[in-house]
C-alpha positions in Angstrom: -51.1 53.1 -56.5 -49.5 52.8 -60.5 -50.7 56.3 -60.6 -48.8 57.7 -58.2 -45.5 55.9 -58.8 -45.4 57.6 -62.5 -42.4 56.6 -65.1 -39.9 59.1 -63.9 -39.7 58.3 -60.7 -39.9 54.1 -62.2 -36.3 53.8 -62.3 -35.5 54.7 -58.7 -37.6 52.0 -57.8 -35.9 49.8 -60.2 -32.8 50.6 -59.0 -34.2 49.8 -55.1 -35.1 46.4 -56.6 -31.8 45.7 -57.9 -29.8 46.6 -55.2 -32.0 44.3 -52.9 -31.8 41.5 -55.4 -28.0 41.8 -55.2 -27.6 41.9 -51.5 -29.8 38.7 -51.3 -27.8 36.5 -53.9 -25.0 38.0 -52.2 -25.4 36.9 -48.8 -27.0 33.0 -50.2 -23.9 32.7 -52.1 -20.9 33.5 -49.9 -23.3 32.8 -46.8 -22.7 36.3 -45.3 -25.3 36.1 -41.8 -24.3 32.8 -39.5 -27.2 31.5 -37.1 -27.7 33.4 -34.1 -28.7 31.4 -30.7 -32.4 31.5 -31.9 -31.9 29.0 -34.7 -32.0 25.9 -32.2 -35.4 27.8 -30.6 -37.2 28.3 -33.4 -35.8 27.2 -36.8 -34.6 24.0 -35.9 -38.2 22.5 -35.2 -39.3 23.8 -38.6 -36.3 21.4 -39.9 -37.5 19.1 -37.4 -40.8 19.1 -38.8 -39.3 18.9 -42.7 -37.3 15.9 -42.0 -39.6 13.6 -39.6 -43.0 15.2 -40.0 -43.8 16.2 -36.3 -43.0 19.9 -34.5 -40.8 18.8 -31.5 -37.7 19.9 -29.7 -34.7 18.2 -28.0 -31.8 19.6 -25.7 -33.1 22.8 -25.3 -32.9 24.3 -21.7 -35.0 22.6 -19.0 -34.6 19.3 -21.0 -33.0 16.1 -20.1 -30.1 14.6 -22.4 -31.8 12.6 -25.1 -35.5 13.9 -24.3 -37.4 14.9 -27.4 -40.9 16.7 -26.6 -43.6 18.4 -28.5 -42.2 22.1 -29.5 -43.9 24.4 -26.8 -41.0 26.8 -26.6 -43.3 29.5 -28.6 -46.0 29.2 -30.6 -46.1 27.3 -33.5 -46.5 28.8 -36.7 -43.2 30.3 -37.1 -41.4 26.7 -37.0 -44.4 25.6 -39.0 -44.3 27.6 -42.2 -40.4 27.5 -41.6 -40.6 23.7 -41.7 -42.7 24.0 -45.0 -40.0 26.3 -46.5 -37.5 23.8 -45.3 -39.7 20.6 -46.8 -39.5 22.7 -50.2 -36.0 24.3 -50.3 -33.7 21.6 -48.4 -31.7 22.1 -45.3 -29.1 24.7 -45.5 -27.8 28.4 -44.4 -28.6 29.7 -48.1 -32.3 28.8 -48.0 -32.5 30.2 -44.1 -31.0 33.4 -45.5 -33.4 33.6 -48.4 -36.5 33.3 -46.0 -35.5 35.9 -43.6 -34.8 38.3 -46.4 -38.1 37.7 -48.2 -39.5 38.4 -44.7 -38.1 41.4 -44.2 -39.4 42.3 -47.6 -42.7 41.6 -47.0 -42.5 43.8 -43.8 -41.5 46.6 -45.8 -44.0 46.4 -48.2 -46.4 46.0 -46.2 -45.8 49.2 -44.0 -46.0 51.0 -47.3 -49.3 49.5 -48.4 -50.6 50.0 -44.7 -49.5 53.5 -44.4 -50.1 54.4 -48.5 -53.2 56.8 -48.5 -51.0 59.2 -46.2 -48.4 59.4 -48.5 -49.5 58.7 -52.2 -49.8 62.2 -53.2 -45.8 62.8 -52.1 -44.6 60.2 -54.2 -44.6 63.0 -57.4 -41.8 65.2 -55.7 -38.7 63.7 -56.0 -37.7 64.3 -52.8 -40.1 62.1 -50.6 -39.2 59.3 -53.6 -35.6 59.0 -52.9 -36.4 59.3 -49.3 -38.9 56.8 -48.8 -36.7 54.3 -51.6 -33.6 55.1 -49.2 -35.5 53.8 -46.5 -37.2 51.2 -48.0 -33.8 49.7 -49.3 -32.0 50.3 -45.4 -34.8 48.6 -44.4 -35.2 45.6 -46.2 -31.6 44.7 -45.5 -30.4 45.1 -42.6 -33.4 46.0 -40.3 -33.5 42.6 -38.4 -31.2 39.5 -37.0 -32.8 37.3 -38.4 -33.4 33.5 -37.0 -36.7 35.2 -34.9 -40.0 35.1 -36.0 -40.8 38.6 -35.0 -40.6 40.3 -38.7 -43.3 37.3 -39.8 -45.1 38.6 -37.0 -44.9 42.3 -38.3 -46.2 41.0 -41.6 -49.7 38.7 -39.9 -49.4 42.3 -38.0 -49.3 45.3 -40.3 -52.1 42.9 -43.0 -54.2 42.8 -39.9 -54.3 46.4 -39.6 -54.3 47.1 -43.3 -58.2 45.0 -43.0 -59.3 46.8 -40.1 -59.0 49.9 -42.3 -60.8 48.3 -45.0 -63.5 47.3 -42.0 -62.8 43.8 -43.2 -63.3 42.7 -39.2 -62.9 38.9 -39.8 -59.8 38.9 -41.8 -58.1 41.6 -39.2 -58.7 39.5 -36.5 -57.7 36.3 -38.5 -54.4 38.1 -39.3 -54.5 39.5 -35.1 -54.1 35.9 -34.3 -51.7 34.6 -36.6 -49.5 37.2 -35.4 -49.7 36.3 -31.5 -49.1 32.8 -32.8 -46.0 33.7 -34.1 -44.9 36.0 -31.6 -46.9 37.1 -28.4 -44.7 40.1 -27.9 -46.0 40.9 -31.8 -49.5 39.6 -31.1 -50.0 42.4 -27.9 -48.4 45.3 -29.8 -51.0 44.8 -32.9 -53.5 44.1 -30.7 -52.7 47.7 -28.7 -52.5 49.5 -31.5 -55.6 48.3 -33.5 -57.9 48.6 -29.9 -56.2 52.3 -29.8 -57.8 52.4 -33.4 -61.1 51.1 -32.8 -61.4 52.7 -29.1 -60.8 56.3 -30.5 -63.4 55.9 -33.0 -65.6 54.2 -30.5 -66.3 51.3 -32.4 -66.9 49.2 -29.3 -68.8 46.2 -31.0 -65.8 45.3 -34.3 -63.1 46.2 -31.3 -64.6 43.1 -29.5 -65.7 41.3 -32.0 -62.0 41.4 -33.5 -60.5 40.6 -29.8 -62.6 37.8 -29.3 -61.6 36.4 -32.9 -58.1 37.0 -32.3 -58.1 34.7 -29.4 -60.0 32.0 -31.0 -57.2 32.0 -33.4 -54.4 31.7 -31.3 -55.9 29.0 -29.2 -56.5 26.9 -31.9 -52.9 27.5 -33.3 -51.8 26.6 -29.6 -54.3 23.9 -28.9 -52.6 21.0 -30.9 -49.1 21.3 -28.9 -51.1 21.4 -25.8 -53.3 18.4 -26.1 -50.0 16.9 -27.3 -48.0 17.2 -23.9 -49.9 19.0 -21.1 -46.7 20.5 -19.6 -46.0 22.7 -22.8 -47.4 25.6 -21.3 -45.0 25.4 -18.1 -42.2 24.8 -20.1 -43.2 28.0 -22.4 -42.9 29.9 -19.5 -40.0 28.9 -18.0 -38.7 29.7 -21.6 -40.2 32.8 -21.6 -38.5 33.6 -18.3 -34.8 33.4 -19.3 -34.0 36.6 -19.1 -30.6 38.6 -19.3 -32.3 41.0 -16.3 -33.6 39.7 -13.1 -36.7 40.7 -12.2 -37.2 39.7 -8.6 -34.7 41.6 -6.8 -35.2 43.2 -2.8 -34.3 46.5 -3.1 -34.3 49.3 -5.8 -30.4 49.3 -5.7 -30.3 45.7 -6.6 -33.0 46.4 -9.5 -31.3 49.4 -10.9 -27.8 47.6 -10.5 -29.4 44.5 -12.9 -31.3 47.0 -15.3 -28.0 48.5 -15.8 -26.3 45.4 -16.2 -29.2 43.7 -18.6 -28.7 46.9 -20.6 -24.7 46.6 -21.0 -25.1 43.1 -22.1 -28.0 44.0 -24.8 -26.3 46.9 -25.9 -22.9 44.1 -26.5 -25.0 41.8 -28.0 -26.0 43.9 -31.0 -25.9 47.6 -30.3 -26.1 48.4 -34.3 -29.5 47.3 -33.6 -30.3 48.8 -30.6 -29.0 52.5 -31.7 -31.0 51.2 -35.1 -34.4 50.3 -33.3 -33.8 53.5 -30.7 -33.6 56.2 -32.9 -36.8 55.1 -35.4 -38.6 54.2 -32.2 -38.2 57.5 -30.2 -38.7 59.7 -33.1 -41.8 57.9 -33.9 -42.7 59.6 -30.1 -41.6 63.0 -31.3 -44.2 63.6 -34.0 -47.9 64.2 -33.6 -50.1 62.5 -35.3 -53.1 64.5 -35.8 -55.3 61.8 -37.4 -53.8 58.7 -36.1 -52.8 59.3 -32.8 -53.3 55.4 -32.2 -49.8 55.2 -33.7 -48.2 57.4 -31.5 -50.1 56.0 -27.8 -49.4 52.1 -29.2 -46.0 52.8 -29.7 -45.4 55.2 -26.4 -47.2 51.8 -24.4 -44.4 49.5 -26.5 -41.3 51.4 -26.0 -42.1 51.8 -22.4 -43.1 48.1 -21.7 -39.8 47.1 -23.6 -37.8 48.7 -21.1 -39.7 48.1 -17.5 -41.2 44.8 -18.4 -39.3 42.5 -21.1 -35.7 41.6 -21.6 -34.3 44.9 -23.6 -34.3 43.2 -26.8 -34.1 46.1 -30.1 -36.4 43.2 -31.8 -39.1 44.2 -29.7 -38.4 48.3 -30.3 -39.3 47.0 -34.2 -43.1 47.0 -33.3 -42.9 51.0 -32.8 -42.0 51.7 -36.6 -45.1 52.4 -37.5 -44.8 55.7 -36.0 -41.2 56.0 -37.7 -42.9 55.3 -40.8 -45.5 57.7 -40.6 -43.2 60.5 -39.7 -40.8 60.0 -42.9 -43.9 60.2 -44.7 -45.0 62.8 -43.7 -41.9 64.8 -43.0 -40.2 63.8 -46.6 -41.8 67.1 -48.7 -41.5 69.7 -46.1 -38.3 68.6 -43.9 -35.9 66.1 -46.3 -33.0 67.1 -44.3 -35.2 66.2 -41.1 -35.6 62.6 -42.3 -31.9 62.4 -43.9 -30.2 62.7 -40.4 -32.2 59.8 -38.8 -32.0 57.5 -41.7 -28.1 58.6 -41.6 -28.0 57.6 -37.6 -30.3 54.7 -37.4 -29.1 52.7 -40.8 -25.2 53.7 -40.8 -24.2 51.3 -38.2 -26.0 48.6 -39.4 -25.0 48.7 -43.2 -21.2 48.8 -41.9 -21.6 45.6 -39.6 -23.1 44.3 -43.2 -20.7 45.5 -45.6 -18.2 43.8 -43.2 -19.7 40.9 -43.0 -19.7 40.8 -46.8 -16.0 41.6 -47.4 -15.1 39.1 -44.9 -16.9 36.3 -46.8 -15.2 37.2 -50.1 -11.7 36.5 -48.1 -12.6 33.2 -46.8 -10.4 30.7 -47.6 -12.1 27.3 -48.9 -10.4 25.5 -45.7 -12.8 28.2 -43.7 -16.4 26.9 -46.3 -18.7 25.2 -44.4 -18.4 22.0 -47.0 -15.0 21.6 -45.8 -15.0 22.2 -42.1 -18.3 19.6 -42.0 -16.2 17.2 -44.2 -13.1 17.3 -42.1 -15.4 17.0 -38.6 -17.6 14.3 -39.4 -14.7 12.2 -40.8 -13.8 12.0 -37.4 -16.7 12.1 -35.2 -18.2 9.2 -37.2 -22.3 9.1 -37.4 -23.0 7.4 -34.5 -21.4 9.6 -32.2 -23.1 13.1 -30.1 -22.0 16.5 -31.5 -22.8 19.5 -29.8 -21.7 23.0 -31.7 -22.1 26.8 -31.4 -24.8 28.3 -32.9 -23.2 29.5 -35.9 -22.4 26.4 -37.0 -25.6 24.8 -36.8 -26.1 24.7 -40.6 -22.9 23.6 -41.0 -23.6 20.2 -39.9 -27.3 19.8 -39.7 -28.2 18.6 -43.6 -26.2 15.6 -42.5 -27.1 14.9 -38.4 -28.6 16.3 -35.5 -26.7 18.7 -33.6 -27.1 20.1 -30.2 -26.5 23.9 -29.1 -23.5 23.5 -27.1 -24.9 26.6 -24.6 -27.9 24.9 -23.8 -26.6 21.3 -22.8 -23.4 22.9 -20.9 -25.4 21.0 -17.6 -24.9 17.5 -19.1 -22.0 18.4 -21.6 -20.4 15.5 -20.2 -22.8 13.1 -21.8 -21.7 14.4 -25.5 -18.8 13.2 -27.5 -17.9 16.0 -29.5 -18.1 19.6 -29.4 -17.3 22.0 -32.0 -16.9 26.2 -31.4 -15.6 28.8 -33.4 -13.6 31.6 -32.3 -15.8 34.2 -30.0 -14.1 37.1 -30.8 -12.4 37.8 -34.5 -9.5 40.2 -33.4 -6.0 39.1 -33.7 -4.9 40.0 -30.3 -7.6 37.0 -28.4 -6.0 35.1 -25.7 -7.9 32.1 -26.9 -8.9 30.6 -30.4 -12.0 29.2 -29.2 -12.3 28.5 -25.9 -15.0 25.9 -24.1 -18.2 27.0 -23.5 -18.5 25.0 -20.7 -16.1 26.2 -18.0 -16.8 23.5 -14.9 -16.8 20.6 -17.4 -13.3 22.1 -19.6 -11.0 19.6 -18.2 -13.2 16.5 -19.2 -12.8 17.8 -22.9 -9.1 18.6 -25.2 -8.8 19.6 -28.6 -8.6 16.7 -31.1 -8.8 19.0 -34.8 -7.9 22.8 -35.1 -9.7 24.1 -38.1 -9.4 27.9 -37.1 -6.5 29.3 -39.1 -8.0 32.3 -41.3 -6.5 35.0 -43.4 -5.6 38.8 -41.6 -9.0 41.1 -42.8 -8.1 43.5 -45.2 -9.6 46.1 -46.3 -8.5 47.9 -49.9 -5.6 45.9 -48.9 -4.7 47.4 -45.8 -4.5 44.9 -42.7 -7.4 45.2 -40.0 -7.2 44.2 -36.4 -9.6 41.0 -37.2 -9.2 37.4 -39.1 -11.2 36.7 -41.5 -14.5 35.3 -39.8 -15.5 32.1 -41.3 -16.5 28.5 -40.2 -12.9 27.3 -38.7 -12.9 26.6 -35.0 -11.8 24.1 -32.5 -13.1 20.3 -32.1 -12.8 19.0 -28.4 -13.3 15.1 -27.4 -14.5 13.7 -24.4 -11.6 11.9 -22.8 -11.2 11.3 -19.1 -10.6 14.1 -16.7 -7.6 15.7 -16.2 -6.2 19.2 -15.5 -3.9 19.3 -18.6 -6.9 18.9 -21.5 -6.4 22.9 -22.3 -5.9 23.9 -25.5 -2.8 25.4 -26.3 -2.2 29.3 -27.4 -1.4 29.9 -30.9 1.5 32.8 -31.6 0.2 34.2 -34.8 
């Protein structure tokens, strides 16, 4: 592989390396990504497990107040090595952002080590270099949400099918099953795509052989928290069916009315990622593969069971870049135009969401840091008392106490003393700063500390529609119920 990447074409990768060092001290130091949802699923029994030594869970959904239980929310070994990270780097929002982009690294890398003998002849033109760096760089950034364990799953994944090319059956299927127990959506894909493999050559005896390994993996990564509480599997699954779309509807109105609607709120959620995850996964479909057409099948079977089966994630739309990757490959000599446009179309929304999530944190105020906002909270919710926040926030607090996710306990809200939320939306013209999550429980709760006054976002000094985002938000007390315990609207 040195070969092939010969000294002129050195300081392009160089430069690749740079710019990802950059973007990484970048986003530690002014703390660029806030937690998503997922952080109370799956990272905060990795700091769970850093702190007190066991993988369990508290006030998650389908949990009483107060009730701690083994984790069996997913499988383990994403907490786990999370929880070892955690155990080495301390609790904080930096060392959560350094792990997710070392991830993504390794899931970049390892596509190119997986996909390398297709492509190591290319790497002399210049052309297929600065295309492949371009997309390397895009897509060691900004390729993922972060807070999920499906890019450590993409890396167990894309080793596992680097061995089965090597024939190294026992480490594939080793690596098979480290990547269900991270993610089972991860875990099936890998598993399609290496039986299309091993079924097309008709290698019948190492495709079952690796199955069969594969399973014995993931039981035995699963079998502690089971023999720990025997209800962890029906609480998995009643996890596993939250779901933004309904899928037990009567008639094929009612199902096409909720796809639609499922769709509208994914596509709100984060539809940088979905245009992102869209555009490398259908044109991964576009291309024939004449000597890996397992690439091509796996990913038709994953793009099709994303959208009739699970929830319309784009997370889930990552598994088909394999075919993506193959394609640019192959298409960076002959076609560089061809691969420019896509890169253009699936990257450009995602590095502008970044680049203004970076210039925002460079106009936070140090009233809007996360020291002072934690500082200014706790002095008043004292340690003894129940806090439950919005996701973004969970760092914020969490190096010093336990903190619940304000979404998930909104059924017995009423048993917590304090809750803190952020503004939802950034834009200057809101009706409300930071409204309660928890509409049926609002009048039980007012507003004891406003910390949300931020700065107009500028850009080259020219005043946007938004406020700077940051960590200032509303803290609300438990106080008897009354009608009037609404916050008041701010004129700004």
């Amino acid at each position: 592989m040195t070969q092939a990447v010969n000294k002129p074409h050195q300081p392009v990768w160089f430069l690749v390396g740079l710019l990802w060092l950059l973007g990484l001290l970048l986003s530690c130091i002014y703390e660029t990504r806030l937690p998503s949802t997922d952080v109370f699923l799956f990272k905060e029994a990795g700091v769970r497990l850093a702190s007190a030594g066991k993988l369990e869970a508290s006030n998650l959904t389908h949990m009483e107040f107060g009730e701690t239980r083994p984790y069996a929310y997913y499988p383990p070994l994403y907490p786990t090595l999370f929880g070892v990270w955690t155990k080495v780097t301390g609790v904080g929002l930096k060392q959560s952002i350094a792990f997710d982009a070392l991830l993504r690294l390794l899931r970049t890398l390892g596509l190119i080590v997986l996909l390398y003998p297709a492509w190591r002849g290319r790497l002399r033109d210049p052309r297929a270099t600065l295309g492949i760096a371009g997309f390397v760089l895009c897509f060691s950034l900004v390729s993922s949400d972060g807070d999920r364990p499906d890019d450590l799953a993409a890396v167990f994944g894309l080793a596992s099918l680097w061995a089965l090319f090597r024939c190294r059956y026992a480490m594939g299927a080793f690596l098979l099953g480290c990547a269900g127990a991270t993610s089972p959506a991860g875990g099936v894909f890998f598993a399609l795509a290496a039986s299309f493999h091993l079924l097309r050559e008709r290698r019948y005896a190492p495709w079952f052989a690796m199955g069969a390994g594969a399973a014995l993996v993931f039981v035995l990564f699963n079998l502690p928290v089971a023999l720990a509480d025997p209800q962890a599997f029906l609480r998995f699954s009643k996890q596993a069916g939250i779901s933004n779309f309904p899928y037990q509807v009567s008639t094929a109105a009612a199902f096409f009315q909720s796809f639609v609607a499922a769709l509208t709120h994914s596509w709100n959620a984060g539809w940088p990622y979905i245009i992102c995850a869209l555009t490398l996964g259908f044109l991964s479909l576009s291309c024939r593969f004449a000597d890996s057409g397992w690439m091509r099948l796996s990913s038709w079977v994953f793009v099709l069971a994303n959208l009739c089966v699970w929830t319309l994630q784009p997370y889930y739309l990552w598994f088909s870049i394999l075919g993506f990757t193959y394609y640019l490959l192959r298409q960076a000599v002959a076609r560089p135009a061809v691969v420019l446009v896509p890169l253009v179309v699936a990257f450009l929304p995602l590095l502008f969401r970044e680049a203004k999530g970076q210039l925002s944190a460079f106009q936070r105020t140090p009233k809007q840091s996360a020291s002072y906002v934690a500082a200014k909270v706790l002095e008043r919710v004292g340690p003894k008392k129940s806090l439950a926040v919005g996701s973004d926030q969970y760092f914020t607090f969490r190096s010093q106490r336990e903190v619940a996710n304000v979404n998930y306990v909104c059924p017995y809200i009423d048993k917590f003393d304090f809750v803190y939320v952020t503004p939802k939306s950034s834009r200057r013209d809101r009706t409300e700063l930071a409204p309660f999550p928890c509409h049926t429980q609002r009048a039980c709760f007012e507003v004891v500390a406003d910390l949300s006054p931020a700065p107009v976002f500028k850009i080259l000094g020219i005043k946007t529609p938004y406020f700077v985002r940051g960590n200032g938000g509303l803290l609300y007390q438990n106080v008897p119920c009354r009608p009037v315990n609404f916050a008041e609207r701010r004129e700004f």
